[in-house]
N, C-alpha and C positions, 0 to 999 in steps of 0.2 A: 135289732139288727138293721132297721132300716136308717134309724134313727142315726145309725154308726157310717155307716153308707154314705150319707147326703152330706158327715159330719168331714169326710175324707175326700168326694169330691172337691166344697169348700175350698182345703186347706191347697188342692192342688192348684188350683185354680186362681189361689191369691196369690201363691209364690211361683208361681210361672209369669204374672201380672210386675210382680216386682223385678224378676229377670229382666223382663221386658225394658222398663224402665230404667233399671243399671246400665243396659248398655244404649239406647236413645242418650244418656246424659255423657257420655265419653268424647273427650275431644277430637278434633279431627288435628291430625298431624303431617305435614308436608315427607315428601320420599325425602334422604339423606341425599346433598347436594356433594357432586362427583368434586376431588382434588384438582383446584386448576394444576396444568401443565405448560412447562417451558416451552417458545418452538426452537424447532434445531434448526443449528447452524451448517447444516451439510445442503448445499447444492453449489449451481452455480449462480456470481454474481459479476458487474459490471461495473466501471467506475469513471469518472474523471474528475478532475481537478487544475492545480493551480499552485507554484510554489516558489521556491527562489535557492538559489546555490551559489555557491562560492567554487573556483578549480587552485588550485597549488599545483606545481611543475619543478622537476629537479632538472635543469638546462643546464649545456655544455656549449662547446662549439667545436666540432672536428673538421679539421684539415688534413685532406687525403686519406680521412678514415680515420684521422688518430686524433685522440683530444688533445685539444689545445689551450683550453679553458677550463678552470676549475670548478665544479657543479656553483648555480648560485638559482635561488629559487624566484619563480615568476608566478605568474595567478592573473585572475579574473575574477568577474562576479554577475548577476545578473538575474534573469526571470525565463520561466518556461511555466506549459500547459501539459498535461500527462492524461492518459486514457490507459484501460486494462479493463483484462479479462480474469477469472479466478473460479476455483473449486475447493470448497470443505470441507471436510470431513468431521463430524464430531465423536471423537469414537469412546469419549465418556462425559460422564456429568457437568466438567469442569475444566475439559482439555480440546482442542482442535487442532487440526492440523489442515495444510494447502498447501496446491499449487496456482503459479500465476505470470502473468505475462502481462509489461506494458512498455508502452512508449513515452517519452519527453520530449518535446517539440518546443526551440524558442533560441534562445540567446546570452549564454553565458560567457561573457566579452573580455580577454586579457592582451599581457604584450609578451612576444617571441622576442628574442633579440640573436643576431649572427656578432656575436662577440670581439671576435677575431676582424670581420670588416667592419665594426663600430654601426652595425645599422640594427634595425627596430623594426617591428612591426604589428599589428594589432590580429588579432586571432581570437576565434571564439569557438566553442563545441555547440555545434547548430542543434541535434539535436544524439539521441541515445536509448537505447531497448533493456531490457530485463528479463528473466526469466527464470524462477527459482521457485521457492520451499516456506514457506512460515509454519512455526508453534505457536498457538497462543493457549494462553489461560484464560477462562471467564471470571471474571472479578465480582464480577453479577451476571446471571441470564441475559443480561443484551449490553454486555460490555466485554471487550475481550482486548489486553495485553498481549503482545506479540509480538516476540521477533522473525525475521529473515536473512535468509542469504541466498544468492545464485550466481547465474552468469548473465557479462553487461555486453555490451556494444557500443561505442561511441562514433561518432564522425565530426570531425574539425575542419573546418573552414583555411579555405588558403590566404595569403596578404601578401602586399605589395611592401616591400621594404624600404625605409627613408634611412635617408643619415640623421645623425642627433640634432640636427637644424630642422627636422623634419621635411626636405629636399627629396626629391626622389632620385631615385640609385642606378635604376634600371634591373633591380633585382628583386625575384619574388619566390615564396613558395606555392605549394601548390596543395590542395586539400589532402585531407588523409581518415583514414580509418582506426582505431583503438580499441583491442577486446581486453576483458578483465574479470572481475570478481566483484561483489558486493555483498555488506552487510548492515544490517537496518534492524527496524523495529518501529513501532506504534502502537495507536490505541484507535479503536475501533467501536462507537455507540450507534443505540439503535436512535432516529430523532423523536421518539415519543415523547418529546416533553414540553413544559410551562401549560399541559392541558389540552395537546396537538398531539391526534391520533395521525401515526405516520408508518402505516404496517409493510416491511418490508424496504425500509429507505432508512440508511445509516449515512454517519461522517465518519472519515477515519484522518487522520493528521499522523503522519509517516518521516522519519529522518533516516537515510541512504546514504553512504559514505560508498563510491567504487572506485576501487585502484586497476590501471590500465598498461600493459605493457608499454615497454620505452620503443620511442619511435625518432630514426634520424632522420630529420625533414631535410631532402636535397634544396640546398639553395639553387634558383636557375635567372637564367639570363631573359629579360622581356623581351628580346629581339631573337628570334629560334628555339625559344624554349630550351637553353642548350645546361646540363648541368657545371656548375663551377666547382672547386676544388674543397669549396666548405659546405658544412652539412649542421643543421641543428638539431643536437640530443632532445629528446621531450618524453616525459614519463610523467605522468598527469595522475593525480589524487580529487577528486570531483564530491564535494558533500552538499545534497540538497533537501530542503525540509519542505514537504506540502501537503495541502489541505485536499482531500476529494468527496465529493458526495457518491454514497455506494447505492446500489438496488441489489436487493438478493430476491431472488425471482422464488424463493420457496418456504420466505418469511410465517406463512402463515398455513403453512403446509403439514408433512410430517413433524410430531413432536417427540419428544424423549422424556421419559420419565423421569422424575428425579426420587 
């Protein structure tokens, strides 16, 4: 009995020794590393830029209010700087939505003509506002297609009118105002790239076409300001393409799951 005893201690003794050892030999393993996450595109963001446009015009010439001249088309061309403000929404994986508000500032330069007295003049849209709506799609997490549309604002420049010798007439008009519509579209990236961490700082490159109510510019007299008998029709079509550097102030903020 005893001899049975010391024989069953033993046995415990050595295979508790080898438990031991089974687990000292187990490797160690790191915790399971979390799914990175997209950030979202919902806050607000800031921007400016740089671009260039072209304006088209369907001009007439009225005398005493009635046309006189059959539509013939006029234009411009030129450069401006643009600034805005904007807000996101991302309200699924692969979709956004916004609103946004900017201005254009600069010089898109054409010619007026008063038809009917045979004179000319040089005219430009100084500058113009916006304020609308975009959808876009992500094409990638930090790329996003998009179009828009809202409402525009222009203001044009007055001129001093020559005869076709370029001679002055003693006649001019005088500035004006033009609201309207637009609708656009672009594309919009984040700058993380060639190896250039840029968190929260994007480019977007934008094309806006805005059509503007028609406007009869009074012809007047340089000596009293006084209006004359003719008047020039102007309904302006204005399409600009440009480039801006964005900030979105919450790049690196809430995210969205995918």
């Amino acid at each position: 009995m005893k001899k049975l005893l010391l024989a069953a201690t033993a046995l415990v003794a050595i295979t508790g020794t080898a438990s031991a050892a089974d687990l000292a030999a187990r490797p160690y393993a790191k915790a399971p590393m979390m799914a990175p996450v997209a950030p979202s595109w919902t806050g607000f963001y800031i921007f400016g830029g740089a671009g260039g446009g072209i304006w088209d015009a369907d001009s007439h010439t009225n005398f005493n209010g009635a046309p006189v001249t059959i539509d013939q088309r006029v234009g411009g061309d030129g450069w401006f700087g643009t600034v805005g403000i904007g807000y996101d929404w991302q309200f699924n994986p692969t979709w956004v939505f916004g609103i946004f508000a900017d201005g254009q500032f600069g010089s898109l330069r054409g010619t007026v003509q008063d038809q009917f007295a045979a004179l000319t003049g040089r005219i430009k849209m100084q500058d113009a506002w916006a304020a609308g709506a975009r959808v876009g799609y992500l094409v990638a997490p930090n790329v996003l297609s998009y179009v828009n549309a809202g409402y525009s604002g222009s203001h044009w420049s007055g001129t001093g009118l020559t005869t076709l010798t370029g001679a002055a007439s003693g006649f001019h008009t005088d500035s004006f105002n033009r609201n309207g519509w637009f609708v656009g579209g672009g594309v919009e990236n984040n700058l993380n790239i060639f190896g250039i961490s840029a968190p929260g700082w994007f480019m977007k490159t934008e094309y806006r076409a805005a059509y503007y109510d028609r406007k009869d510019i009074a012809v007047r007299t340089d000596v009293g300001n006084l209006v004359t008998t003719d008047s020039v029709s102007f309904k302006p079509w204005v399409q600009t393409i440009s480039t801006s550097l964005v900030y979105r102030f919450n790049w690196t903020g809430p995210v969205v799951k995918y």
